[in-house]
C-alpha positions in Angstrom: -6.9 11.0 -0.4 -8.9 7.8 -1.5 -6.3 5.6 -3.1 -6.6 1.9 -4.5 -4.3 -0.8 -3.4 -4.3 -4.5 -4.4 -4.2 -7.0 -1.7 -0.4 -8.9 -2.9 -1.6 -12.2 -1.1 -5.4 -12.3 -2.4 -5.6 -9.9 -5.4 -8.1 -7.8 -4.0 -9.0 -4.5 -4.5 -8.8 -2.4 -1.2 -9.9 0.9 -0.7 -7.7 2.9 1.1 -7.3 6.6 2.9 -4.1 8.3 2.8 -3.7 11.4 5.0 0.1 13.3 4.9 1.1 13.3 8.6 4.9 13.5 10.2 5.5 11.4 13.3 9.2 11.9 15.1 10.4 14.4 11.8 9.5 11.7 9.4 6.9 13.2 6.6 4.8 10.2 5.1 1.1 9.5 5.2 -1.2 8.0 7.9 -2.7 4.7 6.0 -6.3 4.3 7.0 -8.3 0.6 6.5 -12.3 0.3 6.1 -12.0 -1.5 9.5 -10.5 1.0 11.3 -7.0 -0.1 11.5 -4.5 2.3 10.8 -0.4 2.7 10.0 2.2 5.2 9.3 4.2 5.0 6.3 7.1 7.0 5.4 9.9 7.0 2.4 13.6 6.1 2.7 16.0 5.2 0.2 13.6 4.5 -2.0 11.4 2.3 -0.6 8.4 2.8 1.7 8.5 1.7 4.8 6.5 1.5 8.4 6.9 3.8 11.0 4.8 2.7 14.1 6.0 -0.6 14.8 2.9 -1.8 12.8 4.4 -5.2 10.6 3.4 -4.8 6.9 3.8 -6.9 4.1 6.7 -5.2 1.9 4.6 -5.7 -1.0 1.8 -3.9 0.6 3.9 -1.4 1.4 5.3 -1.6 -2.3 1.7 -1.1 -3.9 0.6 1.8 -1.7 3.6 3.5 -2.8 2.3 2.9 -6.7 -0.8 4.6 -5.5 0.5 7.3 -3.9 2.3 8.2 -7.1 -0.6 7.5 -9.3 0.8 4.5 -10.9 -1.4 1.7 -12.7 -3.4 -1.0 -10.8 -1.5 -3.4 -13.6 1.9 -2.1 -11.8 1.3 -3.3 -8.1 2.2 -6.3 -7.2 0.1 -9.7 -6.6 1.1 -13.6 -5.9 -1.9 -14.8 -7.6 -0.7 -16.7 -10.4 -2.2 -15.4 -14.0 -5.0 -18.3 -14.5 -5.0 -19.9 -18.1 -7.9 -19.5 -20.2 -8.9 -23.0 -21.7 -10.0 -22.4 -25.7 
C-alpha cells in the first residue's frame, strides 16, 4: 500500500510502500523508500517501533503509524516552525 509520510526534520512529503510482513512472530509492515532502503516496523504498547536493528527517528516512526491508520497529513508530526505571514 502507497502511504504518505511527512519527513519530521524537513517537512517533506515522502512517498512511501508499506507491505504487511512478520519477522520472528512480530506482525507489522515492511517500510519501503524510493531509494531502495527498506525497514520493518511492528506495534507494541502503542507505539510503533523498529524491528531490524534499522535506527529511526521516533517521529518518523510516529507519522507512518498516522498513515497506516489513515489519519490526516495535518496530524503527523514536523519540527519546522509554522512561518508568519507578514500583512
Amino acid at each position: 500500500m502507497n502511504i504518505q509520510v511527512k519527513d519530521p526534520s524537513t517537512g517533506a512529503l515522502l512517498q512511501l510502500d508499506a507491505r504487511p510482513e512478520a519477522l520472528e512472530g512480530k506482525h507489522g509492515f515492511r517500510i519501503l523508500h524510493p531509494n531502495g532502503s527498506n525497514f520493518f516496523i511492528f506495534g507494541s504498547a502503542g507505539a510503533w517501533r523498529s524491528g531490524d536493528d534499522h535506527h529511526v527517528d521516533p517521529d518518523m516512526l510516529a507519522n507512518i503509524g498516522i498513515a497506516l491508520g489513515n489519519g490526516k497529513l495535518s496530524d503527523q508530526i514536523t519540527h519546522i516552525p509554522a512561518q508568519k505571514v507578514r500583512t
